[in-house]
C-alpha positions in Angstrom: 43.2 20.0 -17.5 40.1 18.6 -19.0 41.0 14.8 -20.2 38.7 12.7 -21.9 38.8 9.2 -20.7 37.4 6.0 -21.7 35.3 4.3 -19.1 37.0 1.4 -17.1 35.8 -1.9 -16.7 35.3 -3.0 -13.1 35.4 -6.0 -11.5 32.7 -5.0 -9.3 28.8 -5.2 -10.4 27.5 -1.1 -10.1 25.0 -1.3 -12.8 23.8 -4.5 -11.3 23.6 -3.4 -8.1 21.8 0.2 -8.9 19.4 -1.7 -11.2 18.4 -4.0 -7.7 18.5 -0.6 -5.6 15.9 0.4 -8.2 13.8 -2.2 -8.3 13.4 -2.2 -4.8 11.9 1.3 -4.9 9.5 -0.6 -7.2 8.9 -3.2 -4.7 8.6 -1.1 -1.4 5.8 1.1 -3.5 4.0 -1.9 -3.9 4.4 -3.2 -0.6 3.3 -0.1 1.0 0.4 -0.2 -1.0 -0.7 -4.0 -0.4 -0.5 -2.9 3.0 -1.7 0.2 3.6 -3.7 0.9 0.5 -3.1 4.1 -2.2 -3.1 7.3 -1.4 -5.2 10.3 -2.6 -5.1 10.4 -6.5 -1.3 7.7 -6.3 -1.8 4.5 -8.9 0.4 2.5 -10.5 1.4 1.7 -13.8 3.3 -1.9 -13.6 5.2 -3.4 -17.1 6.3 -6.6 -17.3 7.2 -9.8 -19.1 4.7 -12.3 -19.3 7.1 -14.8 -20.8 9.9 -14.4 -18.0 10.4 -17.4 -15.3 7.7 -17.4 -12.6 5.1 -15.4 -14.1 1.7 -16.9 -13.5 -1.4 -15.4 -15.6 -4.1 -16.8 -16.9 -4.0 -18.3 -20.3 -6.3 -15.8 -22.2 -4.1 -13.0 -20.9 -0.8 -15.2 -21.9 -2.6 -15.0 -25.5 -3.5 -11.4 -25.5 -0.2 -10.5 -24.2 2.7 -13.1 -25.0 5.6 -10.7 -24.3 4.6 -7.7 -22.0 1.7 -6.2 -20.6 0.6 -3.4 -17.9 -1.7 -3.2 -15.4 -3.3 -0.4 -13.5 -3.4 -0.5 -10.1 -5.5 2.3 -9.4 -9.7 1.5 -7.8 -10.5 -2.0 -8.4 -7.4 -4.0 -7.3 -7.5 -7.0 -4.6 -5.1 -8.8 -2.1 -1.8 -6.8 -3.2 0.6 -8.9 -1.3 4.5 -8.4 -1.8 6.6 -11.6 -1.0 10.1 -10.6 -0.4 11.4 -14.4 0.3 10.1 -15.9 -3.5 10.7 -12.6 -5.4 7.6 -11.7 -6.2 4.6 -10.1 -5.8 0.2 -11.2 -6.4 -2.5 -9.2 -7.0 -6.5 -9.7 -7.7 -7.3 -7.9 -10.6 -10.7 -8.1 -12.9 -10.4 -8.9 -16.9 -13.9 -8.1 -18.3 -15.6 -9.0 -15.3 -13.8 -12.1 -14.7 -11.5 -12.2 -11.8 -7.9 -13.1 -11.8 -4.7 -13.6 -9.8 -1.5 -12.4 -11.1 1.5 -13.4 -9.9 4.5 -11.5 -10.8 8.1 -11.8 -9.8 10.4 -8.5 -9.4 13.1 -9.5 -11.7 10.0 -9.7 -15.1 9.6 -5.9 -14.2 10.0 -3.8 -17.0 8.7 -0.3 -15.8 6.7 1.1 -13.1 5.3 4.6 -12.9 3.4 6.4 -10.2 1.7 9.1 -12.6 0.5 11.3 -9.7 4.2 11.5 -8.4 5.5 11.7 -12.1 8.0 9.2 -10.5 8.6 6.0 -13.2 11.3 3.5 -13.5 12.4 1.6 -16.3 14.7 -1.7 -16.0 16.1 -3.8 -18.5 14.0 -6.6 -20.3 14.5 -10.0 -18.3 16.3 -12.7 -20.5 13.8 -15.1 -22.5 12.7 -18.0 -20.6 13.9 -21.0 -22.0 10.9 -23.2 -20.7 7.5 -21.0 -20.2 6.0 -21.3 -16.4 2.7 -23.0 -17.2 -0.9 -20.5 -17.6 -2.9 -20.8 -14.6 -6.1 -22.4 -14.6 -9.1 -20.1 -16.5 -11.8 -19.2 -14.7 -15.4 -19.5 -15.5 -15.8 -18.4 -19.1 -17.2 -15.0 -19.3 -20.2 -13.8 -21.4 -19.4 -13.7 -25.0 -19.9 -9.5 -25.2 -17.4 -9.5 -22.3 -14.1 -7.6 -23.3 -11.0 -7.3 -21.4 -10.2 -4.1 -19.6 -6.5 -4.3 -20.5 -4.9 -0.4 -21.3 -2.7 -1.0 -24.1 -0.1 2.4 -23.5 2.0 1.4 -26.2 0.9 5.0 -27.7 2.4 6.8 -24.8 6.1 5.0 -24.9 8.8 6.8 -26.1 10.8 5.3 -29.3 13.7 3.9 -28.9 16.7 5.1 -30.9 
């Protein structure tokens, strides 16, 4: 008595809700670690869109990376603060010597990965943002030589079908 249905559309929001559920493993990782800093050999891998609503980054990053980028949150990493009430969290991190804030809300997520757990998460790509959020300001130019420190992992990801 083996019957093969069709799934049923419901009225009520699962993959909605298990995509927030999700997340907020996502978010309570990086909470924990804003507070209480990394432990042992843990770091993060943390994908997301740099196009989606309430992303702030500075403008040479915004150019480097117009869609997506990842950043490593691993040694050198400052004031990891997770702000549950805007949806978002900010972190210090250093491009090539030259120190920046990123602010990032949950929902531009893409992927997060804790390779020393072999834990990762992958959610769906947030819609396009109709009206960009604008660059924050640059900071101080840096020396011509200086190049960013951005890991490109695009030769790790798995194709999609």
């Amino acid at each position: 008595m083996n019957e093969t249905t069709a799934p049923v559309d419901s009225l009520l929001p699962y993959a909605e809700w298990a995509e927030e559920a999700l997340r907020a493993v996502a978010v309570e990782a990086l909470d924990h670690a804003g507070r209480r800093g990394l432990p042992g050999e843990h770091h993060f891998y943390v994908t997301f869109r740099t196009e989606a609503p309430g992303v702030a980054i500075p403008g040479h990053l915004k150019a480097r990376y117009p869609q997506e980028m990842t950043i490593v949150l691993q040694h050198k990493f400052w004031d990891l603060k997770v702000d549950r009430g805007a949806g978002s969290f900010s972190v210090g991190l250093s491009f090539g010597g030259v120190p920046a804030t990123l602010v990032v809300p949950f929902k531009a997520l893409t992927a997060f990965a804790d390779p020393q757990a072999r834990f990762g998460l992958r959610f769906p790509a947030p819609e396009p943002a109709v009206a960009a959020a604008p660059p924050v300001a640059e900071p101080a130019a840096a020396a011509p030589d200086a190049k960013p420190q951005v890991v490109s992992l695009d030769a790790f990801r798995r194709k999609r079908d």
